[in-house]
N, C-alpha and C positions, 0 to 999 in steps of 0.2 A: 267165493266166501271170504278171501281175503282179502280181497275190494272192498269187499262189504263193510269188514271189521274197521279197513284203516279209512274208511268214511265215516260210518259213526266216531271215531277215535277223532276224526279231524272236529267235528257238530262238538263233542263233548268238551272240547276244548276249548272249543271259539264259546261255549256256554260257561263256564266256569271262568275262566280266563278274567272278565269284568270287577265277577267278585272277589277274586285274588289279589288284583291290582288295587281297590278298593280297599279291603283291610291291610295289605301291605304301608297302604298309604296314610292311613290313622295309624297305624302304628311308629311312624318315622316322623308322625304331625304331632296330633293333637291327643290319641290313646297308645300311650309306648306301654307295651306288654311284656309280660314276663317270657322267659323266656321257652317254658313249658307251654305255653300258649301258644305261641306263636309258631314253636316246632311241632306242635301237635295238629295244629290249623293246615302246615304247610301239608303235613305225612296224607294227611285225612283226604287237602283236595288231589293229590297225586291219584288215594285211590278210591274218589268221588269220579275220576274223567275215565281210571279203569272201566270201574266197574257200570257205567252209565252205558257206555262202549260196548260192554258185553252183555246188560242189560236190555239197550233196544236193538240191539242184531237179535237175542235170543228171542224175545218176543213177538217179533216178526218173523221169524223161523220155529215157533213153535206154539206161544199162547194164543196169535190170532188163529192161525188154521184149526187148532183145538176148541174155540169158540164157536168157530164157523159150523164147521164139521158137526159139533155136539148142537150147537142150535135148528140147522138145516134140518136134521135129524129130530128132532123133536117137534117141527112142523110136517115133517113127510109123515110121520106118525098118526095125524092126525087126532091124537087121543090126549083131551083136556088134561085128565089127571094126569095123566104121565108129566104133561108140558106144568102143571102147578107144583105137583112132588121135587119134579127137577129142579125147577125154580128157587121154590123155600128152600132145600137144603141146601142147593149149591150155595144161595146166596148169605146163609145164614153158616154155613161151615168154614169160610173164604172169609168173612169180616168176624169169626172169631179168633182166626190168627192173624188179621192183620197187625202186623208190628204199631203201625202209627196209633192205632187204636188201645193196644193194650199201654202204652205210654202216657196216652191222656186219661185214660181209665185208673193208673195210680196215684194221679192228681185232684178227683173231684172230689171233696169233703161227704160226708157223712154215709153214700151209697157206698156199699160195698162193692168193691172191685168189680169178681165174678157178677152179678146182679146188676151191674151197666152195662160191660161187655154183649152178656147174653141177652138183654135188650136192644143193645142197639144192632147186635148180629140179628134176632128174628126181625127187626123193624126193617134194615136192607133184604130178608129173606121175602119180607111179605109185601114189599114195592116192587122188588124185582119181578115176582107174579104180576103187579099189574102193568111192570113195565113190559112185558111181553106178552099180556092181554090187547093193550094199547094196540100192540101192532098187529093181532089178530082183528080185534073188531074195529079200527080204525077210529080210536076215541082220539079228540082232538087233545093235544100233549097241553095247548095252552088254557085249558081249560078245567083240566088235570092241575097244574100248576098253582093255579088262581085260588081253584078250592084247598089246594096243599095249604099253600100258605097263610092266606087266610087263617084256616082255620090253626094256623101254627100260633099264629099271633093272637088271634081270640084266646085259646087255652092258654098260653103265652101270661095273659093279664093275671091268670091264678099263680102260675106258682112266683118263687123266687127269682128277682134278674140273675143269679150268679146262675142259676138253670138254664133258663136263655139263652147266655152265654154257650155254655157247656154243651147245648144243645145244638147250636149250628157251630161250632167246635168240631160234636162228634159226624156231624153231616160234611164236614168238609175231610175232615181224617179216614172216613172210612175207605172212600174211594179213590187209595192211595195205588202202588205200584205191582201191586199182584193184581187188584181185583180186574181193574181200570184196562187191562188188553183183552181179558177171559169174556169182561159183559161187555164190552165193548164189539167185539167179535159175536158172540151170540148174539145180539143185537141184528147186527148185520146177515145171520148165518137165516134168520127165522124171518127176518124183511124178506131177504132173496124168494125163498124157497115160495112165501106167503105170496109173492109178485107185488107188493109193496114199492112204492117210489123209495130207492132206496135213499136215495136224498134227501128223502123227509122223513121217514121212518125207522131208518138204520139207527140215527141218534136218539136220544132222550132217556134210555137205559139209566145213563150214568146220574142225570136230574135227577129221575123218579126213586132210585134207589140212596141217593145224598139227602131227600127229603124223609125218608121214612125214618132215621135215626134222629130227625129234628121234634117230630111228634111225638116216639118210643119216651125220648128223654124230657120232655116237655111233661107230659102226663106222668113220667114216673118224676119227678118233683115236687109235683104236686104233693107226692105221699109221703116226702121224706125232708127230715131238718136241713133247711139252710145257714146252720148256725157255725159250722164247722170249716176250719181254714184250710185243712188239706193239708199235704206235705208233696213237695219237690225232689225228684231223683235227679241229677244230675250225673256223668261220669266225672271221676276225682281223678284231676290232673297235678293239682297243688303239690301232690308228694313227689314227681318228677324232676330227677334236679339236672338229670343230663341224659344223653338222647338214649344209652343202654334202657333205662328207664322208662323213657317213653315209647320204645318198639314192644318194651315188655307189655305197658298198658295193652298198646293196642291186639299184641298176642292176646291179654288173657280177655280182652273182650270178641275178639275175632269167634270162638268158638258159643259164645250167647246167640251172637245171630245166625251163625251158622246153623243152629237147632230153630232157631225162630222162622228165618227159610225154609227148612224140609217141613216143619210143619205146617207152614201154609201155603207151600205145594203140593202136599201131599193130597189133599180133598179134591183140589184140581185132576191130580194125575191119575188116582184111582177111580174119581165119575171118567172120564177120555177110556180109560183101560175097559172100563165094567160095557158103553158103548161102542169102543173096538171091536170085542168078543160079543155081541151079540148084537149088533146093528150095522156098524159100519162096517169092517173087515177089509180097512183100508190096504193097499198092499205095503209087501216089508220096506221099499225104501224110502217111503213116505215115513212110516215107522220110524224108522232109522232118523230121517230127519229131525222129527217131531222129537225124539229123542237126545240126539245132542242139542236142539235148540233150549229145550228142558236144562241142561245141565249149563250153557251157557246164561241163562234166566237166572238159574239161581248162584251161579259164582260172581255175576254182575250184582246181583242183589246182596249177597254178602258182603260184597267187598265195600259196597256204597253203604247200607248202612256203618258197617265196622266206623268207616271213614267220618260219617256226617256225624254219629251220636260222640265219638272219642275227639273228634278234633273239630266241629263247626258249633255244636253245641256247647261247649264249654267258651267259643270265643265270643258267642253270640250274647251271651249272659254277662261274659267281662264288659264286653264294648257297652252295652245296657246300663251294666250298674255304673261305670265309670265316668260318663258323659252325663246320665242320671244326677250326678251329683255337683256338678260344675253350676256356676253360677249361670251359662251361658247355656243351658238344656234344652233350651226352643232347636238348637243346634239339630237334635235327634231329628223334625222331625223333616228335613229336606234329606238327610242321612237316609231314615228309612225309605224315601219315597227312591232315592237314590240304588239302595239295596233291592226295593222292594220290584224297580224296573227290568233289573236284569238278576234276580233269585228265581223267576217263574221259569227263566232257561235252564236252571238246572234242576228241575224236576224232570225225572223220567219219564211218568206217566203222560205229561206234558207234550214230549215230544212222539210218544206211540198216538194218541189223539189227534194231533195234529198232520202228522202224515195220513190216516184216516181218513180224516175231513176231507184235505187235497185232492185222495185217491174217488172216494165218494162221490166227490161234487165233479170230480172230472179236470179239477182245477179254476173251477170258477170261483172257490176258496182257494186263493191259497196258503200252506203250513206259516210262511212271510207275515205275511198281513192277518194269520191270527195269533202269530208270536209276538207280533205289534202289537195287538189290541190286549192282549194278556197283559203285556210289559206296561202298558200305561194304564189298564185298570190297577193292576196290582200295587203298581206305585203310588195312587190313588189313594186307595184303600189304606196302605201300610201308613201311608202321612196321615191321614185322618184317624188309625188305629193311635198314633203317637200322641197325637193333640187329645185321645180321650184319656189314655195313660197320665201324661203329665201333668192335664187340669182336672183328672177324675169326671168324665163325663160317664153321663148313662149311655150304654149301650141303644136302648132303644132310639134315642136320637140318629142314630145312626141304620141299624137295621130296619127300622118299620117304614124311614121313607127310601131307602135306600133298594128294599121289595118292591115296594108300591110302583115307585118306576119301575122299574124291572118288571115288572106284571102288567102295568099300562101299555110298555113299547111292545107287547106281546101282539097288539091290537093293532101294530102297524110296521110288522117287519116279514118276509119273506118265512110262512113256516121251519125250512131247514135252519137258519137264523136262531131262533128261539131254543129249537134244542142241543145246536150247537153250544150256543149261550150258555145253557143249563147247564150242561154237561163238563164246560169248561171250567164250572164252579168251584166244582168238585178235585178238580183234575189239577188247577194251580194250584190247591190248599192240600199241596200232598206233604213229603216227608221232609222237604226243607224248611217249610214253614212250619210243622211239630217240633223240629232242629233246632231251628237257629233263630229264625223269626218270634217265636214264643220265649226262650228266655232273654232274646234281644227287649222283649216290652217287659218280662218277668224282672230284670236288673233295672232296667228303667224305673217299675213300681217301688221297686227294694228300696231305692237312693232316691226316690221324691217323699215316700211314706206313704204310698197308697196300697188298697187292698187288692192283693195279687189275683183274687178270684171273680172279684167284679169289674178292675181295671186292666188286668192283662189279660187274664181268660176273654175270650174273645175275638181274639187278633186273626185267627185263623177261620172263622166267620168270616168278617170284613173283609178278608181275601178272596175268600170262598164270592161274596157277593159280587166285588167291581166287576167281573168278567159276563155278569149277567146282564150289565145296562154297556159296557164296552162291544161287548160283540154282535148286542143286537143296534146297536148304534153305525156299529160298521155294514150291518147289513141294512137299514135305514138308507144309509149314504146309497150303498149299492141300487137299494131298488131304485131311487134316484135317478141313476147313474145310466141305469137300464132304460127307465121310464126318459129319461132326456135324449139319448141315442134314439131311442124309436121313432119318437117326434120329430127330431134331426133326418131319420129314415124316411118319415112320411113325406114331408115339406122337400126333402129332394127328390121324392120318387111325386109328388106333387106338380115340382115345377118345371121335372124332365118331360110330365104328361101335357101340362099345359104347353110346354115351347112344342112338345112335337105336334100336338092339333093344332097350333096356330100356324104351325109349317104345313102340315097335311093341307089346310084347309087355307090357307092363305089363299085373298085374292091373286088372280094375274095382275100384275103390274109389268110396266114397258119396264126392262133392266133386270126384272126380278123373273117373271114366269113366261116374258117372252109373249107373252098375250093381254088382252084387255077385255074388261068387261065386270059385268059386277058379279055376275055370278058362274064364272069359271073357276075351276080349281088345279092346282099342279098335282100331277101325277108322279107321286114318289117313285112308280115304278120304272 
């Protein structure tokens, strides 16, 4: 276990580590910061590389086998309702406490808080059903997809852009750092049991349930004014004038998330319990296990948020507004692409996904090469998120062709591919990019003059997306890769076949077979 810990401690390091040097660097360059900033920035990533550390140990010590377990189980079952019941409410009780969610949710103008929340919680309750239908009756994922989106973009044309927006927003937010090991694992737990390729089927959970909050919120626009600017919560750093000050912040915000954690653990820990006692009956030192990995889940999750909302969020917003304002603002957006290559590493969720995939495919993914293809769609995205920020571009320019590929390569890459893809969507647009990436394009909007809700809302969409034409691009290359080694396999298993009948069968010649004639043969034996 202590291997364990001081290995992920070393990953959370070498992930954090880029963006540290990075704003260290703007701030001794070109954005010299106050100094509440910058000591709040530093406190935050000390315990962003904690709590990440304690974060994906616990999670692989307790949320997947929790997943596993509770999904397995619900296919050995055999019994529909059971497996739809479980479905809706897990999935609907889990994205009402997600943190990243109720953050975005006190920012959208005119819907009432509660009444987006519990939208977009039953919209992942009633995808997660059919993502785990999917792998019952063996519906193809990319086809699933196809019609998702589409039809997101059709209704899409009725309401409001700032809904839009707001919409693949909340499809990227929801399947943040809690939900993201639980369905991810049941995913996997209900493939098994089914005799599913789990290589094909274990993923797409995560897709199908990031797309359900895109339509919940799309349709519910429709019904309600776009007219309204919203308001921005920010944590208030300005009144700290020296570091006594600034431990206090972080004390008096430490115990917010500390209640925001148990609560959205708690729906998890009490379905696993109510399963325990009447299905599973696992033994007590599994228990036990499940147990402290539980408690390390959520001290890693405390400690990370405490850290990114009090100290990465407020730097993300200064860096935005201040650079925002320079005559020289094209600056931002190599900046963001810069940020945006190595921010997807220090997402949690990011990295329980990615060993995942590894583990699944056997290694024929590897965690490597989808941490690359994350790092440069993301960056991708983040630079194009910039350029729509500072010249106020539509949205739509952006996401409708940016789907549309993503749904075409659908049609020519390796199924596991696709819902890898999908899933990854969800999985980079978690709580760094609610953090620090949003009011990074939020201060940018402030200091060009543009509207915060059509220009910067957004930004976590366009992340959510890159990862869907990156990873199915990388699996493109692969089948390639495959399809050219074969042919390379043939043509020599070809030409080993042709030299040996010409040898088998070669005339006798004087020198060579020691006989003549035309139609003699040598005797290999």
């Amino acid at each position: 276990m202590r291997n364990a810990l001081i290995l992920q401690l070393k990953e959370a390091i070498a992930s954090l580590l880029p963006i540290i040097i990075i704003v260290l660097f703007l701030d001794f360059t070109v954005v010299p910061m106050p100094f509440h900033i910058r000591s709040s920035f530093l406190i935050g990533s000390l315990l962003l590389i904690i709590g990440m550390s304690l974060f994906t140990f616990g999670a692989e010590v307790a949320m997947i086998p929790m997943g596993e377990h509770i999904g397995s189980q619900l296919t050995k079952s055999r019994s529909l309702p059971l497996l739809v019941g479980v479905s809706l409410a897990m999935g609907t009780m889990v994205t009402l406490a997600e943190p990243d969610l109720q953050v975005l949710a006190g920012q959208v103008p005119s819907i009432p808080k509660a009444i987006l929340i519990v939208t977009v919680a039953v919209g992942v309750g009633i995808f997660l059903i059919v993502s785990l239908l999917r792998i019952l009756f063996r519906w193809k994922l990319a086809h699933l997809l196809i019609l998702i989106y589409l039809a997101a973009f059709a209704i899409g044309a009725f309401t409001s852009e700032t809904y839009l927006a707001i919409a693949f927003d909340a499809g990227g937010v929801t399947t943040g750092p809690i939900t993201v090991p639980f369905i991810l694992a049941l995913g996997i737990g209900v493939s098994a049991v089914h005799g599913s390729k789990s290589s094909d089927d274990s993923f797409g959970l995560l897709a199908l349930c990031s797309a359900g909050p895109v339509i919940a919120v799309i349709i519910l626009g429709i019904f309600f004014d776009s007219s309204g600017t919203g308001s921005i919560f920010y944590a208030k750093t300005k009144n700290a004038e020296n570091i006594a000050e600034i431990f206090q912040l972080f004390n008096n915000n430490f115990p917010v998330y500390l209640k925001e954690i148990v609560i959205s653990l708690m729906p998890i820990v009490l379905f696993f319990a109510v399963f325990q006692l009447i299905y599973l009956k696992l033994p007590k030192s599994q228990i036990i296990k499940i147990i402290v990995g539980i408690f390390y889940t959520a001290a890693g999750l405390i400690l990370f948020l405490t850290g990114v909302n009090t100290g990465f969020l407020p730097m993300g917003l200064f860096i935005g507004e201040y650079l925002g304002g320079v005559s020289y603002n094209w600056i931002l957006i190599p900046l963001g692409m810069l940020v945006g290559f190595f921010i997807v590493a220090a997402e949690p969720a990011v990295h329980v996904l990615n060993n995942q995939v590894e583990e699944i495919t056997g290694g024929s993914i590897s965690k490597n090469a989808m941490l690359w293809s994350l790092s440069i769609g993301v960056s991708i995205s983040v630079g194009l998120a910039m350029i729509r920020v500072i010249y106020g571009l539509s949205i739509w320019y952006f996401l409708f062709p940016g789907y549309i590929l993503a749904l075409i390569l659908t049609f020519f890459v390796p199924k596991v591919f696709i819902a890898v893809a999908f899933d990854s969507g969800g999985v980079s647009s978690g709580t760094m990019t609610a953090t620090f990436l949003l009011p990074f394009a939020i201060g940018t909007c402030i200091a060009v003059g543009g509207n915060i809700m059509t220009d910067a809302f957004g930004i976590i969409a366009m992340v959510a997306m890159a990862p869907l034409v990156t990873i199915q691009v990388m699996g493109l290359i692969y089948k390639i890769k495959i399809r050219s080694t074969e042919e390379e396999e043939e043509e020599i298993i070809g030409d080993i076949s042709e030299e040996t009948e010409d040898y088998a069968r070669c005339p006798g010649e004087e020198g060579l077979a020691g006989t003549s004639g035309d139609n003699e043969y040598v005797d290999l034996e």
